[in-house]
C-alpha positions in Angstrom: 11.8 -1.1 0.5 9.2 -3.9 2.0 7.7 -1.6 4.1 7.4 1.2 1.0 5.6 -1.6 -0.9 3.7 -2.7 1.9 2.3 0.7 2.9 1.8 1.8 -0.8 -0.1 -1.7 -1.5 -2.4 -1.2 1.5 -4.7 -4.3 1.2 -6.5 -3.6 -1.8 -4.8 -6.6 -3.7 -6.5 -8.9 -0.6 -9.8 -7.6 -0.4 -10.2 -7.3 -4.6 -9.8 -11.5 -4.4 -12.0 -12.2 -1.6 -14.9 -9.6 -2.3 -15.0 -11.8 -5.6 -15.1 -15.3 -4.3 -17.6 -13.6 -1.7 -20.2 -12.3 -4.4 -19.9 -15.6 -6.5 -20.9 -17.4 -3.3 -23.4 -15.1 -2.2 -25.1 -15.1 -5.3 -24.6 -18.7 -6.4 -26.3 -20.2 -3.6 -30.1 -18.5 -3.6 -30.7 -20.1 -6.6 -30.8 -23.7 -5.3 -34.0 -25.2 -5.6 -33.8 -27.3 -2.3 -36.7 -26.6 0.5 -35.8 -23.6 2.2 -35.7 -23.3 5.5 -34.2 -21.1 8.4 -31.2 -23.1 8.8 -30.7 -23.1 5.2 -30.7 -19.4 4.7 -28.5 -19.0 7.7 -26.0 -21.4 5.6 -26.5 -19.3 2.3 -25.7 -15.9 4.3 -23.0 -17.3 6.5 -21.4 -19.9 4.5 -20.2 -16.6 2.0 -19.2 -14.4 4.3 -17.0 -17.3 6.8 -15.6 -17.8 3.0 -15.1 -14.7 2.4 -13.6 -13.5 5.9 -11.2 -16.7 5.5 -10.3 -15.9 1.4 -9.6 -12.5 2.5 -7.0 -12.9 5.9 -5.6 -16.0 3.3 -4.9 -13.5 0.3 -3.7 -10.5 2.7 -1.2 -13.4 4.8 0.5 -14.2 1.5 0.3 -10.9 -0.1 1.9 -9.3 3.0 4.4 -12.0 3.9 5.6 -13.4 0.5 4.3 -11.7 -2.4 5.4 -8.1 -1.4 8.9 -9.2 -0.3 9.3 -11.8 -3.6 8.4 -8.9 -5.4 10.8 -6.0 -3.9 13.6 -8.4 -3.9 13.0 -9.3 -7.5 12.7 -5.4 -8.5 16.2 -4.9 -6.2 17.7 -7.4 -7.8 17.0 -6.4 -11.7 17.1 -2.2 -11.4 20.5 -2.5 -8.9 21.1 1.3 -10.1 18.1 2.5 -9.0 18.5 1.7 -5.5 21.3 3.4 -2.7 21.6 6.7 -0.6 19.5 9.3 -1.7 20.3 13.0 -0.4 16.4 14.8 -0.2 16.9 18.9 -0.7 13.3 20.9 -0.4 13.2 24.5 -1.0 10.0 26.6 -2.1 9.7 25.3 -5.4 9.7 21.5 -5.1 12.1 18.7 -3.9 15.4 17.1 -5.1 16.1 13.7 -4.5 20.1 13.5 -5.4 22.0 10.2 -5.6 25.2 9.1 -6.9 24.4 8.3 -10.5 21.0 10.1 -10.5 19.2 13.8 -9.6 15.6 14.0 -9.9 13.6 17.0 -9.3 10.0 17.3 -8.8 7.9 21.0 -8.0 5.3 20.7 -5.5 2.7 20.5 -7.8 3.9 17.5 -9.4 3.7 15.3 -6.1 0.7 13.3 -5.4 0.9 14.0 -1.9 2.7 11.8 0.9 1.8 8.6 3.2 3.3 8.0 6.2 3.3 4.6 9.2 5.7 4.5 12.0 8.9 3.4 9.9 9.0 5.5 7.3 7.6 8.6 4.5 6.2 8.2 1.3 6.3 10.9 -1.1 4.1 9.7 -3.4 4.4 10.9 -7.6 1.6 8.4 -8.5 -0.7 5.8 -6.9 2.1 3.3 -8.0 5.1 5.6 -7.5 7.1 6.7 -4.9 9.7 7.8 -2.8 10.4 5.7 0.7 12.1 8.1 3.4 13.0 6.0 6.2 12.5 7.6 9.6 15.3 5.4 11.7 17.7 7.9 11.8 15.0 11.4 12.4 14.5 13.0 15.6 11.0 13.2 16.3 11.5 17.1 16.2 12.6 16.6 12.7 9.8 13.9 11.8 7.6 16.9 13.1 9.0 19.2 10.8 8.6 17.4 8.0 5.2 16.0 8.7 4.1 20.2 9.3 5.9 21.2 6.3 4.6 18.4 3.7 1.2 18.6 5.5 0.9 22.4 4.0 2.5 22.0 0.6 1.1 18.3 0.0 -2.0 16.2 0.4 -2.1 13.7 3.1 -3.0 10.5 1.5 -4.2 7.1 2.6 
């Protein structure tokens, strides 16, 4: 579930924080009134962007490493139903994602489209929501497949 968060999240909620903090100290500092000179303007353009650079790997470090896992674990914790095996049927019409308490089913043109890292498939039915499909247990025949078959029914998204 960390690494669906993780790979749905991206590092937009990172760079959103330090792009901010970036602009207000790029544009804060021009307006001083103090003699300018080379050095100084190397200060005003560099001073921004180290802060920037340094806000930016700070906010991604704790987003990736705490926030995302405080936040899964929390979601786990609270919705215990909505997590366990899932049983994933495709046929020409959609997908069926089948559980013990639960069967959803979605046609093709419902689905966003599908993401995809080294651990696992997303099949995405918003920017915010999705399916996680571990790839542990797949073949790289059948991780193939699968990659072929969503590739030409579904958008590849990033």
């Amino acid at each position: 579930m960390i690494e669906a968060a993780r790979l749905q999240n991206g590092i937009a909620l990172a760079a959103w924080p330090a792009a901010v903090m970036f602009a207000v100290m790029a544009f804060t500092g021009p307006w001083d009134t103090a003699p300018k000179t080379p050095a100084i303007y190397a200060y005003l353009v560099l001073f921004p962007v180290f802060g920037g650079l340094l806000l930016f790997v700070g906010f991604w470090l704790f987003n990736w490493f705490i926030a995302i896992p405080l936040r899964t674990s929390s979601l786990h914790r609270q919705n215990p139903l909505f997590f366990g095996d899932l049983e994933l049927i495709e046929d020409a019409d959609g997908v069926e994602f089948k559980g013990a308490r639960s069967t959803a089913r979605y046609r093709w043109s419902e689905l966003r489209g599908f993401k995809e890292n080294r651990k696992i498939f997303l099949l995405c039915l918003s920017k915010s929501v999705s399916y996680p499909i571990p790839k542990q247990r797949l073949s790289q025949q059948t991780i193939d497949h699968i990659r072929e078959r969503w590739g030409q029914k579904l958008r590849r998204l990033n």
